[in-house]
C-alpha positions in Angstrom: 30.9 -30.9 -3.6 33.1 -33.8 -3.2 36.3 -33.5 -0.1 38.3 -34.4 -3.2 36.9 -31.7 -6.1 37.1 -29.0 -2.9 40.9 -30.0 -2.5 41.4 -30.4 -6.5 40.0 -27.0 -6.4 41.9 -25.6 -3.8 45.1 -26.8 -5.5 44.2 -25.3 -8.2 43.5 -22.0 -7.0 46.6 -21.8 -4.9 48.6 -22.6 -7.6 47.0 -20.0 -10.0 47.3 -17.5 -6.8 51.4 -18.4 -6.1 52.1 -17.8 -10.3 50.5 -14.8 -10.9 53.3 -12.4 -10.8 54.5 -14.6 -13.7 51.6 -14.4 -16.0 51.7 -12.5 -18.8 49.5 -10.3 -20.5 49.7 -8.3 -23.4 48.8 -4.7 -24.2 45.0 -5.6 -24.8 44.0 -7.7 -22.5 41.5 -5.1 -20.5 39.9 -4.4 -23.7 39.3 -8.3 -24.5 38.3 -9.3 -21.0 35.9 -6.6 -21.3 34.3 -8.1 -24.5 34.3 -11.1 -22.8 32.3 -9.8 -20.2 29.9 -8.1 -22.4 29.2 -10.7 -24.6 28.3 -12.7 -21.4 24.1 -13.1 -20.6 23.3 -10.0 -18.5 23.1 -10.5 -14.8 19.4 -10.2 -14.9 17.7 -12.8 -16.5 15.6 -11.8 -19.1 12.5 -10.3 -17.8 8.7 -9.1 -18.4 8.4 -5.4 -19.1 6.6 -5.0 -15.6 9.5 -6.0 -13.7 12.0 -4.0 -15.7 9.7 -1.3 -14.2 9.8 -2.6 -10.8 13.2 -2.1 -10.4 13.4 1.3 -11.9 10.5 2.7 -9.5 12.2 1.3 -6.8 15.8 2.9 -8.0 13.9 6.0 -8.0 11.9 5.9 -5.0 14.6 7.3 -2.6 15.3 10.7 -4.6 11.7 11.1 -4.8 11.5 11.4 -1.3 14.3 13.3 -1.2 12.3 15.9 -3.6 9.0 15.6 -1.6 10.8 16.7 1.4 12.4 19.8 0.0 8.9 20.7 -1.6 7.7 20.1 1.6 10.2 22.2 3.7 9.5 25.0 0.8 5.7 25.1 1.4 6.1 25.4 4.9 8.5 28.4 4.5 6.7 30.3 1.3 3.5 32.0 1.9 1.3 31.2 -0.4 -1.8 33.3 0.7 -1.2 35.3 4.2 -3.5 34.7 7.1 -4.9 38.2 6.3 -6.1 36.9 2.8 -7.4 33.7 4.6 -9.5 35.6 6.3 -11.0 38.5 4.1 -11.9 35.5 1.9 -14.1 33.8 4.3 -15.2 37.3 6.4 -15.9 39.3 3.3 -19.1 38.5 2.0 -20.8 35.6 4.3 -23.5 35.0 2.0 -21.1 32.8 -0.2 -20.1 31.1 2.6 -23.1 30.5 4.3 -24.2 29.3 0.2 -21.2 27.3 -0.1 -22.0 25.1 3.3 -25.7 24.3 2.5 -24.5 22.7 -1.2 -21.7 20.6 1.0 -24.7 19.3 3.6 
């Protein structure tokens, strides 16, 4: 920009900024600047539908976390299968084991 559109500008602006308790505006006039505003192009430039999914994963990336950890702390404080279990299961009948290691090598 131009020294002389910046102080055009400026002028402008100060003026605008020194009159406003003098402006008037009628009963309607939230309801028509909103219009205004909707009927404006979005923000976001029309995109592909990949990045419209971009954005949403990465809108709901943080409460995901936020659920993986409560799962997490839940886990850790359930018991699922006591140690007693654990063990009965692989002490009860080591044939299945001992079966169960020779398919795995």
């Amino acid at each position: 920009m131009k020294k002389e559109d910046h102080l055009k500008m400026r002028k402008v602006l100060t003026t605008a900024y020194r009159e406003k308790e003098k402006a008037l505006v009628g009963d309607l006039w939230q309801t028509r600047v909103m219009a205004h505003i909707k009927s404006l192009e979005s923000f976001y430039p029309a995109t592909s539908y990949l990045e419209s999914f971009e954005r949403f994963v990465w809108r709901l990336a943080p409460v995901v976390c936020v659920l993986l950890l409560i799962l997490a702390a839940f886990f850790i404080h359930m018991d699922f299968i006591s140690e007693y279990e654990m063990a009965k299961i692989f002490f009860e009948d080591p044939a299945d084991i001992s079966l169960f290691q020779q398919m795995l090598f």
